[in-house]
VOLUM-84268 format. One record per residue (C-alpha): x, y, z. Coordinates in pm, whole numbers, plus 50000, padded with zeros to 5 digits. Example, Ala and Ser with C-alpha at 12.3 -4.5 7.8 and 13.67 -1.06 7.14 Angstrom:
! residues 2
512304955050780
513674989450714
//
This chain:
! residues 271
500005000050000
501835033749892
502005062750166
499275082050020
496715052550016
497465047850363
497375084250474
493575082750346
492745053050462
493685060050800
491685094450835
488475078350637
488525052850882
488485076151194
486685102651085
483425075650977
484145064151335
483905092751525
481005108951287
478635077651429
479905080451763
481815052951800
484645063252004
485665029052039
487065025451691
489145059251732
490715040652025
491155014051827
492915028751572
495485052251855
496095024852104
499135017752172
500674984652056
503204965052304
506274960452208
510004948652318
511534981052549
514234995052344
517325017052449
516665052152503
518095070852180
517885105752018
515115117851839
517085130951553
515325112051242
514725147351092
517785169551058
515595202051226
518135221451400
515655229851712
515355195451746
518845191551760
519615209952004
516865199552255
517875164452206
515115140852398
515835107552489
513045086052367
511855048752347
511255043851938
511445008851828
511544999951453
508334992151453
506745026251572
506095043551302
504255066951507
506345071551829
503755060052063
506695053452316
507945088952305
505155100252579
504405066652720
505565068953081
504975107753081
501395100053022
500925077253299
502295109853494
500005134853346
496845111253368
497665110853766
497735150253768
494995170153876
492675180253579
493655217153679
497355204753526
496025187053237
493675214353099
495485217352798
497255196752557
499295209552295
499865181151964
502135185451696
505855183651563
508615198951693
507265233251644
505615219151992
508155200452129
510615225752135
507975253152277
507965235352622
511455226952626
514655241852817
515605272352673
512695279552504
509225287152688
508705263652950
507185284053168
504495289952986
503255254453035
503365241653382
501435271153540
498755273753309
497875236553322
499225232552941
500575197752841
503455195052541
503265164552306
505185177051994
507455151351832
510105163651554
509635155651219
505835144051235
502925145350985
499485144451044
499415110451032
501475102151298
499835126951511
496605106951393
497585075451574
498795084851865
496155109951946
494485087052199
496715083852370
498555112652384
495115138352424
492155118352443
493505094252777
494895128952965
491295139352962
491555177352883
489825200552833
491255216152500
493555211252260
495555228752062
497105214251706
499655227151537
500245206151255
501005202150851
504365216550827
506125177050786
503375169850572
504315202850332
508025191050340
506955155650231
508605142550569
506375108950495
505725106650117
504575130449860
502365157650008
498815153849975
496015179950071
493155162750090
495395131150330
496475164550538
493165178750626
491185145450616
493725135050942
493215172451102
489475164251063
489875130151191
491245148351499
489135173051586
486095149151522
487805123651835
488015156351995
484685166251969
482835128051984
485145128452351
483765166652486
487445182852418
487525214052247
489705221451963
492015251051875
493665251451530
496925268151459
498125279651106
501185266050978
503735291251045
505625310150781
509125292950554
510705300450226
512075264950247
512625235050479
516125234450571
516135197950532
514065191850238
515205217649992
514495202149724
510395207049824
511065245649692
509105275449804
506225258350024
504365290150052
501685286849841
500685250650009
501155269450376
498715297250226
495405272450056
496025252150413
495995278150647
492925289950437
491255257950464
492455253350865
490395292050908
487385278250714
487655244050877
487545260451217
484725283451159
482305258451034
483415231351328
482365261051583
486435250951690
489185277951799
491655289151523
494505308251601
496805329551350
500525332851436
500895342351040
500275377551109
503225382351406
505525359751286
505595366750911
508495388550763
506305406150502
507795388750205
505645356250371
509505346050570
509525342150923
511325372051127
514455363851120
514805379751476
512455350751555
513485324051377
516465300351445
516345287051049
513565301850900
510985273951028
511115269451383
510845297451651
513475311651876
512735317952248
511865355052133
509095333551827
507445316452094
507205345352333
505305363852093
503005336051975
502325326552332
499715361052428
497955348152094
498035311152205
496205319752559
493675346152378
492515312152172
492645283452448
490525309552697
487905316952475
487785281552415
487145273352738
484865295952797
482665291252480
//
C-alpha cells in the first residue's frame, strides 16, 4: 500500500468512526501496541536544527512508526495530575516540542495547566495515531494542534492535501465525539525547509492550508489561532529575529506567539 493510500485510509477510517459516535474505533485505531523496550536514543530522524539541540531521549522501536513510546511513561504521569494540570494539551511536531522545552518557553506550560506532546519531524498522520493516547486518555479540556508543516516538506511521502486535512478532521472529530475542544493553529511562515530543499518555496501550500484550517475552524464552531500575522516577515519569511532557520521559533518566536496562544485556548474554554 503506497503512503498516500494509507494516509487516506487512516483518516476515512476515523473520521466515519467518530462521525457515528463510535469512540471505540478511534481508540482502536490510537492504542498503543506492546512492544519489546528498546534503548533510550535521540530523536534526531529529521535533521531540524531545534530539534537538535533539545535532544530528547526517547523509546522508538523499529516498529513505531508513530512514536507511541515517546510520551508513554509521561502520560501515565500526566493522567495522575489534577485536571487543573492537564487542561490543555498541545499536539504537533517539533514546532511543539521545542515550545515547552529548556531554553525555550517552559514556563508557559506548567502554570497554566498546558501539556506539550510535539514530536520532531511528524505529519498528520502520525499525530493521527497516537492521538488517543497522547490527548484523548489525559482527559483535557482543549487542545491545541499545530500541525501540517512535515506533511508540506513531504517528511512521509509526497504531500497530499486532501490526506492532510482529512487527518486534522479526523482529529478534531475524536476531539469533539470525547467533549474536548479544539484550537487550530496555522502553519507558520518558511521560504524552504532546511532539510528538504528540494520541496522549493512551500508558501503557496502553507497559504490554501491555512485557508482551509480558518474555514475548517469556523464551520466546526472550533478555535483557530493565526501566528501568520506576528511571525511573518512581510515577504511571507519568518522574522528572522524570531526564527532560528527560517521554520522553527526562537525563544523571542514563541514569546510572541504565546499572548495569541492563551487569547485562543481561553475563549475556548469559555465558549
Amino acid at each position: 500500500m503506497t503512503d498516500l493510500k494509507r494516509r487516506g485510509l487512516l483518516a476515512g477510517l476515523v473520521t466515519g468512526g467518530a462521525a457515528i459516535g463510535s469512540t471505540a474505533m478511534a481508540q482502536s485505531i490510537a492504542t498503543p501496541q506492546t512492544h519489546t523496550p528498546q534503548p533510550p536514543v535521540t530523536d534526531l530522524t529529521v535533521a531540524e536544527p531545534a530539534r537538535a539541540r533539545v535532544p530528547v531521549a526517547v523509546c522508538k522501536p523499529a516498529t513505531d512508526w508513530p512514536n507511541l513510546g515517546r510520551y508513554r511513561a509521561a502520560n501515565l504521569v500526566s493522567s495522575a495530575l489534577p485536571a487543573s494540570q492537564r487542561r490543555v494539551v498541545f499536539m504537533g511536531d517539533s514546532l511543539t516540542d521545542n515550545w515547552a522545552a529548556l531554553g525555550y518557553q517552559p514556563e508557559f506550560f506548567l502554570p497554566n495547566g498546558f501539556v506539550g506532546r510535539g514530536i520532531g519531524g511528524q505529519t498528520t498522520a502520525q499525530m493521527l495515531v497516537r492521538f488517543w493516547p497522547d490527548v484523548v486518555a489525559l482527559k483535557p479540556k482543549v487542545v491545541h494542534i499545530l500541525a501540517g508543516t512535515n506533511d508540506i516538506a513531504e517528511n512521509d511521502g509526497l504531500y497530499d492535501p486532501a490526506a492532510t486535512t482529512g487527518n486534522i478532521s479526523a482529529m478534531c472529530s475524536i476531539a469533539k465525539a470525547n467533549n474536548i475542544k479544539v484550537v487550530l493553529a496555522s502553519v507558520l511562515p518558511a521560504l524552504e525547509f532546511p532539510w528538504r530543499k528540494g520541496v522549493g518555496n512551500p508558501t503557496d501550500k502553507i497559504l490554501k492550508l491555512n485557508s482551509w484550517l480558518r474555514d475548517y475552524a469556523a464551520s466546526q464552531r472550533a478555535g483557530y489561532v493565526d501566528y501568520w500575522p506576528v511571525l511573518n516577515n512581510g515577504q511571507n519569511g519568518f522574522k528572522s529575529e524570531l526564527a532560528l532557520d527560517g521554520v522553527h521559533p526562537n525563544r523571542a518566536g514563541y514569546l510572541t506567539m504565546a499572548p495569541l496562544a492563551l487569547a485562543a485556548i481561553n475563549k475556548a474554554l469559555k465558549a
